[in-house]
N, C-alpha and C positions, 0 to 999 in steps of 0.2 A: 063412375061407369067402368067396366071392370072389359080390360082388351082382350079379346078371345081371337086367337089368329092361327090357323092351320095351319104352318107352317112354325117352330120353335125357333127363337135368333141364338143365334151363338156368334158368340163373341171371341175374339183372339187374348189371353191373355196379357197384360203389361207387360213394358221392360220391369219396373220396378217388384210385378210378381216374381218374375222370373229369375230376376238374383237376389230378391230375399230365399227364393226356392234353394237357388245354387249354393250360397252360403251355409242355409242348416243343412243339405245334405252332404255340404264337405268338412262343415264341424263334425259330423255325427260318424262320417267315416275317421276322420281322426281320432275320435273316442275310442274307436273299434281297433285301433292299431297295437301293437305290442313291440315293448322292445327284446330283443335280445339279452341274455342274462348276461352279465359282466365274467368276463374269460380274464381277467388281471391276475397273475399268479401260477394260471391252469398251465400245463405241458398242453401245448396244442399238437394234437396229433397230424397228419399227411393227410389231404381227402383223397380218397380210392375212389374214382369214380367208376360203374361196371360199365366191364361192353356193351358197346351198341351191338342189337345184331341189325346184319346189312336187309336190305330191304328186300331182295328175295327171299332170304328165308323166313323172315317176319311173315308174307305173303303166303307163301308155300305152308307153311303151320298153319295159319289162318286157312288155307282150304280142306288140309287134312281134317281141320281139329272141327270145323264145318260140315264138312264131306260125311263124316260119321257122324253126326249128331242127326243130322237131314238122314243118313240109313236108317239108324235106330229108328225113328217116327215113322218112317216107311211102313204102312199095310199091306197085307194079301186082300187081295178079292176072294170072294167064296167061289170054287170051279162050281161051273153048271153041271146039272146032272141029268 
């Protein structure tokens, strides 16, 4: 006899699904890693790192650079006649 029920069960996963889950997907992220190439021997240069700009001006660009793009798309209406 074959149970037909309006309703679907669902079920919570196991612990034991759930870290064989954990396991291949932190083998697989391992796979995905790279090392860095060996510097033995190299002249290692100074890291430069560049200015920060401070956060008003970050902002303020961000509106000009905004401000104009939002004019450009800007339409006229057709004047009534």
């Amino acid at each position: 006899m074959i149970n037909v029920s309006s309703q679907p069960t669902f079920q919570l996963p196991d612990e034991s699904f759930l870290e064989t889950l954990m396991k291949c997907q932190g083998s697989r992220i391992e796979e995905q890693r790279s090392s860095l190439p060996s510097t033995s021997g190299v002249l290692q240069l100074p890291v430069q790192h560049a200015p920060t700009v401070p956060d008003e001006d970050f902002f303020s660009l961000i509106h000009r650079l905004q401000g104009s793009r939002l004019e450009d798309q800007r339409a006229s209406l057709p004047k009534k006649q």
